[in-house]
C-alpha positions as CSV (number, residue, x, y, z in Angstrom):
1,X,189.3,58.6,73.2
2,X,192.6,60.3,73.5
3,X,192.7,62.2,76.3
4,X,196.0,64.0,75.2
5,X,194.5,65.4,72.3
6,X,191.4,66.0,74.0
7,X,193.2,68.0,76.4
8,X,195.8,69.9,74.3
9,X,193.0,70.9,71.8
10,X,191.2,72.3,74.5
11,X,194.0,74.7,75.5
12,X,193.7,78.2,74.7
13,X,195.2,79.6,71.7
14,X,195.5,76.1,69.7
15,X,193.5,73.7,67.5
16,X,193.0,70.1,66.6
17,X,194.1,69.6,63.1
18,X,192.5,67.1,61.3
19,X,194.8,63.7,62.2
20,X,194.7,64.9,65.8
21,X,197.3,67.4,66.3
22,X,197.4,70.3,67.5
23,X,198.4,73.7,65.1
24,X,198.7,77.2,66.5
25,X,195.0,79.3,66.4
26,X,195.2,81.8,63.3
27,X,196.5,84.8,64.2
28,X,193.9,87.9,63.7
29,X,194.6,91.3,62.8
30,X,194.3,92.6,66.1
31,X,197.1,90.4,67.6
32,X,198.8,90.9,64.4
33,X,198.3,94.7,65.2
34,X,199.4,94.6,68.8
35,X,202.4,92.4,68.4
36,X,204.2,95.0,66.3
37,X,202.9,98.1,67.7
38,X,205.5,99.4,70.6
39,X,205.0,98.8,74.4
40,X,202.5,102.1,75.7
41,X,205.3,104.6,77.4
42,X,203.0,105.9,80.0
43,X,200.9,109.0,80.8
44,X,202.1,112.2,78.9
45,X,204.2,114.1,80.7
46,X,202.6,116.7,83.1
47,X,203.0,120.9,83.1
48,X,206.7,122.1,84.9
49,X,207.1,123.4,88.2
50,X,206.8,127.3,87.3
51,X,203.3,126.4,85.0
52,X,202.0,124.2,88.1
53,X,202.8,127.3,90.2
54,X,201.6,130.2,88.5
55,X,198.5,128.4,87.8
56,X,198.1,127.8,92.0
57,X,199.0,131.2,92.7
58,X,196.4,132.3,89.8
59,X,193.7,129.8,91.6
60,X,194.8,131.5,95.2
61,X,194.5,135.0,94.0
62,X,190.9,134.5,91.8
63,X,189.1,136.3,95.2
64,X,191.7,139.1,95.2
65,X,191.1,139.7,91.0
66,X,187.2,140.5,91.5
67,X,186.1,143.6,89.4
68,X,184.6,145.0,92.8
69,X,188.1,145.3,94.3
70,X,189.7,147.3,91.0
71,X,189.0,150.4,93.2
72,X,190.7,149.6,96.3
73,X,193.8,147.7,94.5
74,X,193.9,151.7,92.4
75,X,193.9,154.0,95.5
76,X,196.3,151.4,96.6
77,X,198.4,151.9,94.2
78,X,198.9,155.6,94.3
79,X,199.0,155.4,97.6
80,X,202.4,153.3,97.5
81,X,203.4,156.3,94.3
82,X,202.1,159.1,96.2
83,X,203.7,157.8,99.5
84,X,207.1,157.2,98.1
85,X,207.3,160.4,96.5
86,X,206.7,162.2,100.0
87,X,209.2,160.2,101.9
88,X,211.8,161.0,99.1
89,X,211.0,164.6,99.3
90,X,211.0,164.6,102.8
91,X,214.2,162.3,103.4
92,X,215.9,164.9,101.3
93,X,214.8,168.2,102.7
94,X,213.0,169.3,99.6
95,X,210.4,171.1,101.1
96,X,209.1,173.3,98.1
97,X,206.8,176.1,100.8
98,X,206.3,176.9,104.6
99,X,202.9,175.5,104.3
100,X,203.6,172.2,105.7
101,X,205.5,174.3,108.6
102,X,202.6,176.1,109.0
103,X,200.1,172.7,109.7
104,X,202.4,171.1,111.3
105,X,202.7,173.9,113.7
106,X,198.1,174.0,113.9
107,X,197.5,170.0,114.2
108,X,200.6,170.0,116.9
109,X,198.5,172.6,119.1
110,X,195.1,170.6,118.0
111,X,197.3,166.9,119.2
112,X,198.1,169.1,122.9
113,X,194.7,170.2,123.3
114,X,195.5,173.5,122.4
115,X,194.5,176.4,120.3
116,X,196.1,176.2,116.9
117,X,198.7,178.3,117.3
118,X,200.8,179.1,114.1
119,X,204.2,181.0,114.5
120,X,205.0,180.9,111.3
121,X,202.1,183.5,110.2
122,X,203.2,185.6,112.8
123,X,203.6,185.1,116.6
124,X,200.8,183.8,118.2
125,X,198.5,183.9,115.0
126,X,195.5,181.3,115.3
127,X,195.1,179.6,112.0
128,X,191.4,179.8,112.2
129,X,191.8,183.6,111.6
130,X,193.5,182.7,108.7
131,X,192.0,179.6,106.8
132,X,188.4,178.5,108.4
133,X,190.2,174.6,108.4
134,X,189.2,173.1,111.5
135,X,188.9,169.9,109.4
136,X,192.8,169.4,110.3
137,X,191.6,168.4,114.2
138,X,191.1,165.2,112.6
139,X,194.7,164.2,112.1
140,X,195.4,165.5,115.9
141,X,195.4,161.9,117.0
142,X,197.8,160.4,114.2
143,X,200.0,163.5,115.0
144,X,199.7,163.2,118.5
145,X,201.5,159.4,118.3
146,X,203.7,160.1,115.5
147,X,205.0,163.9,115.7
148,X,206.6,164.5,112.7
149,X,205.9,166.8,109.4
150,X,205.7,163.2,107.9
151,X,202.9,162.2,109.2
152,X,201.1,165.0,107.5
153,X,202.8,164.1,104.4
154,X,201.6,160.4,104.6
155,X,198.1,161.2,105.4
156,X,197.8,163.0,102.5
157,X,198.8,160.8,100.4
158,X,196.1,158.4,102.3
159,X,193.4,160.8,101.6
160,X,194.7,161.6,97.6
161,X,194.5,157.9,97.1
162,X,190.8,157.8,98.5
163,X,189.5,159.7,96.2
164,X,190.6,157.4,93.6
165,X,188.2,154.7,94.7
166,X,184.5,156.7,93.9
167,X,186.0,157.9,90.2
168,X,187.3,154.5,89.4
169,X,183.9,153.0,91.1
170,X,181.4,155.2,89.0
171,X,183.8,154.8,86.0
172,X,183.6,150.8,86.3
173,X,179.7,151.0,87.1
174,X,178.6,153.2,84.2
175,X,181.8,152.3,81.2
176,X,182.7,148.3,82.1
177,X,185.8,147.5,84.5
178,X,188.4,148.6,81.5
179,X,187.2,152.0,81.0
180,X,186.7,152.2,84.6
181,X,190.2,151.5,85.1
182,X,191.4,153.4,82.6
183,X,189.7,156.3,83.9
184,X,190.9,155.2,87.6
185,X,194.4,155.5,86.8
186,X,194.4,158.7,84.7
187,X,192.5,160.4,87.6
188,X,195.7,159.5,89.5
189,X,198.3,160.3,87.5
190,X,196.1,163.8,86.6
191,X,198.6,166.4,86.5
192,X,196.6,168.3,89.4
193,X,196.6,165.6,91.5
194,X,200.5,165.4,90.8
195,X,201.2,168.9,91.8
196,X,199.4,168.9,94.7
197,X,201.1,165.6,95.9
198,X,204.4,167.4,95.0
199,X,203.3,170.1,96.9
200,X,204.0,169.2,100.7
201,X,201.0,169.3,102.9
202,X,197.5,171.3,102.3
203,X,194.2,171.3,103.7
204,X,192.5,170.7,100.0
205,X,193.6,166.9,100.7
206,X,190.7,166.5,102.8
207,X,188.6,168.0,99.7
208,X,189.2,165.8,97.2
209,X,188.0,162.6,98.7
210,X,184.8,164.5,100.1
211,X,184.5,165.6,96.3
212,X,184.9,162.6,95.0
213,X,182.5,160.1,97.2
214,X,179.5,162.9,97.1
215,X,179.3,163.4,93.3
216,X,179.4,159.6,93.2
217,X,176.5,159.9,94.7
218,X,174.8,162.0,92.8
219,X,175.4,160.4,90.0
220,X,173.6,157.3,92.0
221,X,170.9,159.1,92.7
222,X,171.5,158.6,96.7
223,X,171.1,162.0,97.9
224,X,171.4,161.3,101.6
225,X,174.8,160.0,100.9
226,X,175.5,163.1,98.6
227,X,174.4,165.5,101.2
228,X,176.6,163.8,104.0
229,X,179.6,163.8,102.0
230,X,179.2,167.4,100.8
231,X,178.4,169.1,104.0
232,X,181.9,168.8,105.7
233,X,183.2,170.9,103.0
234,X,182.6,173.8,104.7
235,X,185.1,172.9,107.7
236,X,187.9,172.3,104.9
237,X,188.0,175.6,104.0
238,X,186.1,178.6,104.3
239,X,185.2,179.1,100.2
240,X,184.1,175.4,100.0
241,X,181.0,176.2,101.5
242,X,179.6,177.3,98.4
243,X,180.6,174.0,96.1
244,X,178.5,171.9,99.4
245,X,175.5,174.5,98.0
246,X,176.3,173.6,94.3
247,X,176.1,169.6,95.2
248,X,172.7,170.6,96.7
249,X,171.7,172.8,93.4
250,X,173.1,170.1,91.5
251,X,170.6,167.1,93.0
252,X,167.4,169.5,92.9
253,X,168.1,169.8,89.1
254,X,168.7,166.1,88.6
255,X,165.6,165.0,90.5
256,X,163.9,168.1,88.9
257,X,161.8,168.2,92.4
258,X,162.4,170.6,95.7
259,X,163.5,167.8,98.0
260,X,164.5,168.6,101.5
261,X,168.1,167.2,101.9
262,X,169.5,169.5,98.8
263,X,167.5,172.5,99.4
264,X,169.3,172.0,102.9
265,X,172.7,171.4,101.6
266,X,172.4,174.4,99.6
267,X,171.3,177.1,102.2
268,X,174.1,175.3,104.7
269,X,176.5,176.2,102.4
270,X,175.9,179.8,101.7
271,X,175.2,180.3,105.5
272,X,178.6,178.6,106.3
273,X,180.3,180.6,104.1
274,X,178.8,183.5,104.7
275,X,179.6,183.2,108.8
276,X,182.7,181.9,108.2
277,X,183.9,185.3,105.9
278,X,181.7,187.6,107.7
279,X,181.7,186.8,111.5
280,X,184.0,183.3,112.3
281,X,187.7,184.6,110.8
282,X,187.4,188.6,111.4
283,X,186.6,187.2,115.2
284,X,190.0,185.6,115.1
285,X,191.9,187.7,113.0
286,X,194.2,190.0,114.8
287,X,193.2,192.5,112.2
288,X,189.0,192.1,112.0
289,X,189.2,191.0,109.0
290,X,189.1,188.6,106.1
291,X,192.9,189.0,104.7
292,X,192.7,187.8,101.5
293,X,189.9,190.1,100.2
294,X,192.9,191.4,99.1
295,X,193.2,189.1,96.1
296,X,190.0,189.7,94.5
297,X,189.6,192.7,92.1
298,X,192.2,194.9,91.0
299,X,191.7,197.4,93.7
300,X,193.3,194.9,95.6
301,X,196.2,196.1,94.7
302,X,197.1,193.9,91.2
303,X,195.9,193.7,88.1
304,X,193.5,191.4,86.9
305,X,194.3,188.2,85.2
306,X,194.6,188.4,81.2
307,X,191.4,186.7,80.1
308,X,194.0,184.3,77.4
309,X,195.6,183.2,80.5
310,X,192.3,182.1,82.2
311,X,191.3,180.6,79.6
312,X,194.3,178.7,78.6
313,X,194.1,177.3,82.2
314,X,190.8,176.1,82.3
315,X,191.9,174.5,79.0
316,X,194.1,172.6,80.7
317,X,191.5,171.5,83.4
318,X,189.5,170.5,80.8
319,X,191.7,169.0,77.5
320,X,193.9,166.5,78.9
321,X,191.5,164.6,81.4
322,X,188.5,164.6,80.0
323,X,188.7,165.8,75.8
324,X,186.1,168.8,76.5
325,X,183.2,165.6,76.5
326,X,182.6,166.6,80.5
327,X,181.1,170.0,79.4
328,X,178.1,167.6,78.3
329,X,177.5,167.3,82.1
330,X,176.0,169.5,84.7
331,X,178.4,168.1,87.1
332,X,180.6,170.6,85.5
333,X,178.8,173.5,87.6
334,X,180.5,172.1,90.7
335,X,183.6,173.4,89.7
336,X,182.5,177.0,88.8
337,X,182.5,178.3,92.4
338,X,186.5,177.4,92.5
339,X,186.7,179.1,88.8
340,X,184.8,181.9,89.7
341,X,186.8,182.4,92.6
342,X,189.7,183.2,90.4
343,X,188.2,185.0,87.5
344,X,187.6,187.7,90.5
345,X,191.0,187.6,91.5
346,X,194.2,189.2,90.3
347,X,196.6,186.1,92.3
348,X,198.5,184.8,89.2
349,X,199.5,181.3,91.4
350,X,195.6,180.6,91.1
351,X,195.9,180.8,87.3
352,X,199.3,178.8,86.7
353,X,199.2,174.5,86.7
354,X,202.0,174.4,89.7
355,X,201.4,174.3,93.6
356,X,197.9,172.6,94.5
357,X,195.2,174.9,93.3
358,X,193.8,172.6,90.8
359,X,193.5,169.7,92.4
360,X,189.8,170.2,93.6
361,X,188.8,170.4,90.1
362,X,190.2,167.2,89.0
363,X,187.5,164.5,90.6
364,X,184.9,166.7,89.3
365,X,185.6,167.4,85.8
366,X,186.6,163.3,85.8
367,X,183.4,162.1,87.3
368,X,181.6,164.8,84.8
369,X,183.5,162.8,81.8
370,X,181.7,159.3,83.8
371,X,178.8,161.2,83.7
372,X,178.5,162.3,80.3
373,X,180.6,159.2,78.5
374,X,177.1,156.9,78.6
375,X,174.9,159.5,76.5
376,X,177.9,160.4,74.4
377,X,178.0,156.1,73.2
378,X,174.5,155.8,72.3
379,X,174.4,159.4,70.3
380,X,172.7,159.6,66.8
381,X,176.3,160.9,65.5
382,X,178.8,158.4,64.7
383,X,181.5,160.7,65.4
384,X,180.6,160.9,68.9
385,X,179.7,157.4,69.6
386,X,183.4,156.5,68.6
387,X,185.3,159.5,69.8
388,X,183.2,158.6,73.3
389,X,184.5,154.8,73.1
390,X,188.2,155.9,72.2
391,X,188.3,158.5,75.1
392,X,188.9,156.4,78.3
393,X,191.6,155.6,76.8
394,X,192.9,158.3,75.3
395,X,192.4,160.3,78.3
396,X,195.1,157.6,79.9
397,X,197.2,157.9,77.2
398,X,197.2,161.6,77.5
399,X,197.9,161.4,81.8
400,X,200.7,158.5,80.9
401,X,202.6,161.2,78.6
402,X,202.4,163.9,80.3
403,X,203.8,162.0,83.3
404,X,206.8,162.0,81.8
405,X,207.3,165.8,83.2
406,X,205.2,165.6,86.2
407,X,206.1,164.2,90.1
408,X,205.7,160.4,89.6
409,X,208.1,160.4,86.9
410,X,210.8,161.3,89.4
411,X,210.2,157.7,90.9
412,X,211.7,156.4,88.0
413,X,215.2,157.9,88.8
414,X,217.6,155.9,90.8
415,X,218.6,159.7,92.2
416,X,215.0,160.0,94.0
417,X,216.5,157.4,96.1
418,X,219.9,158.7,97.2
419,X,220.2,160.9,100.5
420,X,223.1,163.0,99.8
421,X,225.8,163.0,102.1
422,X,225.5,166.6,103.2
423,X,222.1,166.4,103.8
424,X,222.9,163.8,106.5
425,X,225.1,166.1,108.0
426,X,222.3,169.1,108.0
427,X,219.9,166.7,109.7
428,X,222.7,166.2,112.9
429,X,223.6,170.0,112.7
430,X,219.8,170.6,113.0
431,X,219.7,167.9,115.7
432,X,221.6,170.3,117.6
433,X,219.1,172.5,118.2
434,X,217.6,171.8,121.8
435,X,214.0,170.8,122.1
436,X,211.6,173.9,122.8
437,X,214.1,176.4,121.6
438,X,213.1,179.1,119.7
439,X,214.0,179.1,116.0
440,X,214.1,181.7,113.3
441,X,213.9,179.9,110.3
442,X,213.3,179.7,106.1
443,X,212.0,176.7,104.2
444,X,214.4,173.9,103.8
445,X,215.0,173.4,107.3
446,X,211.8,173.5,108.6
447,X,210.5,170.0,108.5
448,X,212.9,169.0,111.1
449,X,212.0,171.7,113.4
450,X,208.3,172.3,113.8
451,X,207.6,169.0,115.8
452,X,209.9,169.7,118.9
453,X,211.1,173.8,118.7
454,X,209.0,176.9,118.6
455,X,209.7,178.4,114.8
456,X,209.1,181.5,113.4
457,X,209.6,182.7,110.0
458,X,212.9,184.9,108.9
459,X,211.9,188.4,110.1
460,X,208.7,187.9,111.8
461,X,209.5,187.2,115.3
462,X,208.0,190.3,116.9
463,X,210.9,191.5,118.6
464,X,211.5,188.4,119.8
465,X,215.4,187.1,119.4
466,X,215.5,183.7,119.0
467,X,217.9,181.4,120.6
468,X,218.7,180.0,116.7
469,X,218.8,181.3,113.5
470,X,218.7,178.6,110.6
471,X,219.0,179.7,107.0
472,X,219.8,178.9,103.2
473,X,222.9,180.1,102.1
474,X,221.6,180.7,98.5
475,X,225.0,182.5,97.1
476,X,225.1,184.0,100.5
477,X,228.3,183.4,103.0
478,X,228.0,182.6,106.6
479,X,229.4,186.1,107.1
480,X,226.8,187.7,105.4
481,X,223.7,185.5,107.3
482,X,225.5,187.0,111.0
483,X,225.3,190.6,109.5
484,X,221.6,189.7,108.4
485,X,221.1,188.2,112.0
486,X,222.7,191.4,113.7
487,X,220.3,193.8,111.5
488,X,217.0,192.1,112.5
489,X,218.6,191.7,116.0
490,X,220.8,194.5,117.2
491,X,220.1,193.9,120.6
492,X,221.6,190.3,120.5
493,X,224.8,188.6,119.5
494,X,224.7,185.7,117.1
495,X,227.6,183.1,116.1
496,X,228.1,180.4,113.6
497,X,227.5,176.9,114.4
498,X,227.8,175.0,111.4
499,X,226.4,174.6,107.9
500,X,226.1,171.6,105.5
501,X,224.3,171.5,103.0
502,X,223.4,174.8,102.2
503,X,221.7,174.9,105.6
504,X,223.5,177.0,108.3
505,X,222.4,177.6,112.2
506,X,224.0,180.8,114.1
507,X,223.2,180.4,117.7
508,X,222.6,183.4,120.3
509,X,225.2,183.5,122.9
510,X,224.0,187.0,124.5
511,X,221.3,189.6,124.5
512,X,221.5,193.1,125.7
């Protein structure tokens, strides 16, 4: 046997020809395939360094992206727009009224455990004989550790914000998380929201998120809840008694049944309101009185609002924010205490879109449009089943272009932004004024003086001569501001400080 050709035939990859030798194996097509394919060049490349990161930070953020958190991510939204927009205002001297003098000067006797004295109405005047608000004790605290006419305008941008979360909630519940949010943000850019916001400080912030969270709600059917969040109207302010009653009204027709929470809610309302007009303010009033009877009625001394401008108002409640469809709700009748309130009145600032007058109405007629959007989807018209699928987002079309006029549009503008030189210099003149003076004063300069001086407004001091006199030029000279001074003063002598910025302080040097 040949063990050589034994052994070489039995090696891999040959055969024994027939005289013995070995040949090559024959090749099949698989070898054939893989000897002229080219060598593998490893796994495909992976995703760059920005993909790879954006998709951890998507995977991070997943619990943060929840539809249950849309509301709270809104409200905190416009609270960063609404905030902003106040310290702007603020860090400019831009006050637009004396009201945020005026609660400043209440919460700072509330934060010293004292009766809410306001100056500004007159010496001595207690605000509660004013405006029933004893709702403002609540920001006594905040005050009390951060004294500053800021702090008032912060908080109400808090409480604006708040009331974004039940709208875009109810909105997201009832519509789907897109409509909701749609909804959500035009209730926040509503152009009586805006004006309030733009509006320094008012009690009504406290309204809107009380509004908002009790017609929620209702439209939940929770009426314990609905009852608790309506019933501290009536320490907002004294005509808000009668929209807690409505709430109440309005859950004994949805449940169609005399239940003992609304009929409750509605007879505290009236009775608040009714002790608050007739007994709570006259017993505080200097005067006996309610003041502002005055604006009701034509024998009030004005004449009654045209009925075209009512009515183009209320259009304007009703057009841009909801397209009419919240008139298909009875949540709608919430607002007619407010409304009513003005078609008795001859005050023209309750009938023009400025100031913060319609900002109550605006989480109403929104959550009406919630309420009546589902019904208005399923109707037997098709014209209404689309125009009712459209209008979420129509309506936020509609709050996006008119924004282009209102507040939030300013923070757009690198100008918002800039503190002008002379204001800079008015804030050290006004630092120059000593703590617990006494200060006669208009509007411009009063946020930097109500937290540490005693202020009263120009010409109201009740004989009193203040130790400084602060004051807008408007077209007026320093000359003419000491012959103003002498005239309300002739007992005292009054001389120029400084001035910048259109602001001037004259400073008693001697009284006779």
């Amino acid at each position: 046997m040949n063990t050589a050709a034994a052994t070489a035939g039995g090696a891999p990859g040959r055969s024994t020809g027939e005289n013995g030798s070995t040949v090559p194996a024959p090749r099949t097509a698989a070898a054939a395939t893989a000897s002229t394919s080219p060598a593998p060049e490893g796994p495909p490349a992976g995703p760059g360094p920005l993909r790879r990161a954006a998709r951890r930070l998507r995977e991070r953020t997943a619990p943060l992206r929840v539809p249950r958190l849309d509301p709270y991510w809104t409200a905190a939204f416009f609270f960063l727009c609404f905030a902003l927009l106040a310290v702007c205002r603020y860090r400019t001297l831009s006050s637009s009224s004396w009201d945020l003098g005026i609660f400043e000067q209440a919460i700072r006797g509330y934060a010293h455990f004292r009766a809410p004295i306001v100056d500004l109405k007159g010496p001595g005047t207690n605000i509660l004989g004013d405006h029933f608000s004893p709702v403002l004790v609540v920001l006594a605290p905040l005050y009390r550790v951060f004294p500053s006419s800021l702090t008032l305008l912060l908080a109400q941008a808090a409480l604006f914000a708040l009331s974004a979360i039940p709208v875009t909630r109810a909105a997201a519940r009832y519509l789907g998380r897109l409509p909701g949010l749609a909804l959500g943000v035009a209730y926040g850019m509503s152009w009586g929201v805006q004006k309030a916001v733009d509006f320094d400080f008012h009690e009504i912030a406290f309204a809107l998120p009380l509004l908002a969270f009790a017609l929620e709600a209702v439209l939940r059917g929770r009426w314990t809840a609905a009852v608790c969040w309506a019933a501290p109207l009536v320490l907002v302010k004294e005509d808000l008694g009668v929209t807690a009653a409505t709430i109440g009204a309005l859950a004994l027709l949805r449940t169609r049944r005399a239940g003992p929470l609304p009929i409750a809610l509605v007879a505290f309302g009236l009775t608040a309101t009714a002790l608050t007009l007739g007994v709570l303010i006259p017993a505080v009033n200097g005067s006996g009185s309610y003041d502002y009877w005055s604006k009701f009625g034509a024998d009030g001394g004005g004449a009654t609002i045209p009925l075209d401008t009512a009515l183009r108002t209320t259009l304007w409640v009703l057009l841009p924010t909801t397209g009419l469809l919240a008139l298909r709700s009875p949540l709608l009748l919430v607002a007619l205490p407010t409304l009513g309130w003005r078609f008795l009145s001859h005050e023209p600032h309750y009938w023009g879109i400025d100031w913060h007058y319609n900002a109550v109405l605006m989480p109403v007629v929104f959550l009406a449009l919630v309420d009546a959007l589902p019904r208005a989807r399923v109707s037997s018209r098709p014209w209404l089943r689309s125009y009712a699928h459209h209008l979420p987002a129509a309506v936020l079309a509609a709050a996006l272009a008119l924004t282009t006029t209102l507040p939030l549009a300013r923070l757009t503008e690198a100008a918002t932004y800039r503190v002008p030189p002379g204001v800079t210099a008015a804030e050290r003149l006004l630092d120059r004024i000593p703590d617990g003076a006494t200060v006669e004063s208009d509007i411009r300069p009063l946020s930097r003086l109500t937290d540490r001086t005693r202020v009263f407004w120009t010409g109201d001091t009740g004989g009193l001569a203040p130790d400084y006199i602060t004051a807008q030029l408007r077209d007026r000279t320093p000359r003419q501001l000491l012959a103003e001074a002498r005239a309300r003063h002739p007992k005292s002598t009054y001389v120029y400080l400084g001035g910048a910025a259109d602001v001037v302080v004259l400073r008693r040097t001697s009284a006779r």
